[in-house]
N, C-alpha and C positions, 0 to 999 in steps of 0.2 A: 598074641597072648596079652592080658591085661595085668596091671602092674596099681602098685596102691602105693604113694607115699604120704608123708605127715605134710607138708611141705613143698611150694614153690620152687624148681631150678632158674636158672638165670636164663637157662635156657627155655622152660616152659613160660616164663614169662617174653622174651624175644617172640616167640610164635603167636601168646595171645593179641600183643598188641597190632599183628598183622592180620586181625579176624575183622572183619564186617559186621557180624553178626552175634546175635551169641542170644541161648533159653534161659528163664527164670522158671523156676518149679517151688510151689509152696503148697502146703496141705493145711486143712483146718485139723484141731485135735478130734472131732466127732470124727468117729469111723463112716456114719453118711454122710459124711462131706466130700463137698466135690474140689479133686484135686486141680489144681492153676499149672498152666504153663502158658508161659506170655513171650514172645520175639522181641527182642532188642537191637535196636540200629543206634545211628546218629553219634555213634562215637563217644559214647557215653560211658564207656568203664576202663575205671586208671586201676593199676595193680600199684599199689601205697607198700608193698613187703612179700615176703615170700610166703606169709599169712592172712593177708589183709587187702582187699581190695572192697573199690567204689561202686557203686553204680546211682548214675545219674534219672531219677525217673521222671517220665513227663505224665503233665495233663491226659487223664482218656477218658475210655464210658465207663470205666470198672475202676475197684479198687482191691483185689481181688490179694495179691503181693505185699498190700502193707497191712489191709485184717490180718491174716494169716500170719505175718511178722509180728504184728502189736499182740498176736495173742498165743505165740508160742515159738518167736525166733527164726524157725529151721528154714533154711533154704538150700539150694540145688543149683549151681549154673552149669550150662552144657555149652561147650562148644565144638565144632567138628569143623576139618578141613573140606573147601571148598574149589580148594586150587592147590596145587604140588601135591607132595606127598600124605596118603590118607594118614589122618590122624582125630579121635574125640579124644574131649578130655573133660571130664565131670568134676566141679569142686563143692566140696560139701563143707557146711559152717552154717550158723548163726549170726543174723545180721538185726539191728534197730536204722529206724527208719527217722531224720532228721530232716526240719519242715525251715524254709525261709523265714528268719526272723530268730530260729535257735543259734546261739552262740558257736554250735558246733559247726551245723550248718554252714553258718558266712565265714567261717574258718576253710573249711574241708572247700566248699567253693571257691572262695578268694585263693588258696593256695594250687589247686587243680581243673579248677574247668573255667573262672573267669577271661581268661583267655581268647578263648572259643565261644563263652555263651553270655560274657554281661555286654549284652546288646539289649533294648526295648524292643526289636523284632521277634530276639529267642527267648528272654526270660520268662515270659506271660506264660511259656510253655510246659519251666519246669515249676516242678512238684515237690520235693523233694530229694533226698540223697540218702541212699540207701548203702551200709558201713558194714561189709561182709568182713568175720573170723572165720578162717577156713582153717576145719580138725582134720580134713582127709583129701586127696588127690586123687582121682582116678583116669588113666591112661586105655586106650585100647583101639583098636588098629584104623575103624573106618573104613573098611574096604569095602561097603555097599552104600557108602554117599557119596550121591555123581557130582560129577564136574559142574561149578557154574561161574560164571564170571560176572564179578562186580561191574554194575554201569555206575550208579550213582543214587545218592541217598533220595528218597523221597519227603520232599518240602513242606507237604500237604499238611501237617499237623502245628506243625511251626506257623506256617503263612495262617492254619485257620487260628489258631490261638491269637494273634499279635495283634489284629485289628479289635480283638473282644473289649467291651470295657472293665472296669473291675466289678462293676453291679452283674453283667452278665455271667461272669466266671465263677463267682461265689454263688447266685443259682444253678448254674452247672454243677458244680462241685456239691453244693447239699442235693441235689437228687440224686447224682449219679458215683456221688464217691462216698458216701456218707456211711454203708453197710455194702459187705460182700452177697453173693448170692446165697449164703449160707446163713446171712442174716449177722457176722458178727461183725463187730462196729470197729469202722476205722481211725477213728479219734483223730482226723485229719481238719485243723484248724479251717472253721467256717464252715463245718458239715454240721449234721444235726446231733452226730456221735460227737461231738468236740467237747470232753468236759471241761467245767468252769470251776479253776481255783480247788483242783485236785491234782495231787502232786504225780510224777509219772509212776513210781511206784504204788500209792496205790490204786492206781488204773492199770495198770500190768496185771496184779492181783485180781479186780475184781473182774476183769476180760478172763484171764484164765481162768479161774474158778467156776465164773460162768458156763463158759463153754465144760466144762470139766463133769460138775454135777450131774447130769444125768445119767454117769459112768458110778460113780465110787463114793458119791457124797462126802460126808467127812473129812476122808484123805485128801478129796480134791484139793483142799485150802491150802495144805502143806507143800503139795507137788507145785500148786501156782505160784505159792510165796517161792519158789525153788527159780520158777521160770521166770521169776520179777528178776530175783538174784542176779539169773546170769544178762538181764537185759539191760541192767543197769552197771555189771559189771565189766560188760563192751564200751561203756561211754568216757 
């Protein structure tokens, strides 16, 4: 049976951090847009409170996670038991997305993942840090995800990023992280979406609105200035 709380136990957090894995799920606002789920490895998400947890992103082909962030918040993480007893566990919230070089950023790093990743071999890797509010918990049993056992993380993205120079990874990054396939813009410093000497508020605004418009026109501004609110109200 499925069970909903507001809230983290001490105990659902003990379980997450013995996961390997875990799904990210984002949607754009247009109803034809195509929904994101992306797999996550590499030890990458701290639970910061019984409301709040991290996730660490890296370099890829897409940027599919942080449009969809930059232009309407909502996110999904799924995790499911893959050894002992079955168990998923879905958390739903609102997360903004913090780039290398933001204040927040060498904060939230410095005090949870330097540890493990400020090396020159791993850092070239990451992307940013991604700062989940979770409004809801969702529990349910698992009983149709099979058994797997962990061997060992795969290096492959790590090792290709670390030899890249920085000229090569900023062309990387404005072709391939620059807009989602949906076309909205990730505003990901050194892509072609990165505005300049516009505050984040109003690029919250004008992503949302954007996207908005050809739903409701007028209203849209109102709802976006809504969704600037709460994105600046997580920071």
């Amino acid at each position: 049976m499925g069970s909903f709380t507001d809230t983290l136990s001490d105990a659902d957090i003990e379980w997450i951090h013995k996961q390997k894995v875990y799904f990210v799920s984002t949607a754009p606002l247009a109803k034809n847009g195509h929904v994101n789920a992306s797999p996550k490895g590499y030890d990458s998400l701290r639970v910061l409170a019984n409301d709040r947890m991290l996730m660490l992103d890296g370099r890829g082909s897409g940027c599919e996670t942080i449009a969809h962030l930059r232009e309407n918040a909502r996110i999904t993480v799924m995790m499911c038991a893959f050894e002992g007893p079955p168990r998923i566990m879905r958390f739903f919230g609102t997360a903004v997305v913090y780039e290398p070089g933001q204040p927040e950023f060498e904060r939230l790093f410095a005090e949870h993942y330097a540890a493990d990743w400020d090396s020159p071999d791993r850092l070239k890797f990451v992307r940013s840090i991604i700062d989940m509010r979770l409004h809801r918990v969702g529990k349910s049993c698992g009983f149709a995800v099979p058994f797997m056992e962990f061997q060992k993380e795969r290096p492959t993205l790590v090792d290709y990023y670390k030899n890249k120079s920085d000229e090569v990874l900023a062309s990387k990054s404005d072709r391939d992280n620059s807009f989602s396939i949906d076309g909205i813009p990730s505003y990901l410093a050194g892509t072609r979406s990165a505005p300049s000497g516009v505050s984040t508020i109003k690029r919250s605004v004008a992503s949302a609105a954007g996207a908005m418009l050809p739903w409701v026109g007028g209203a849209a501004v109102g709802a976006a200035i809504a969704l600037a609110a709460v994105r600046n109200a997580l920071k």
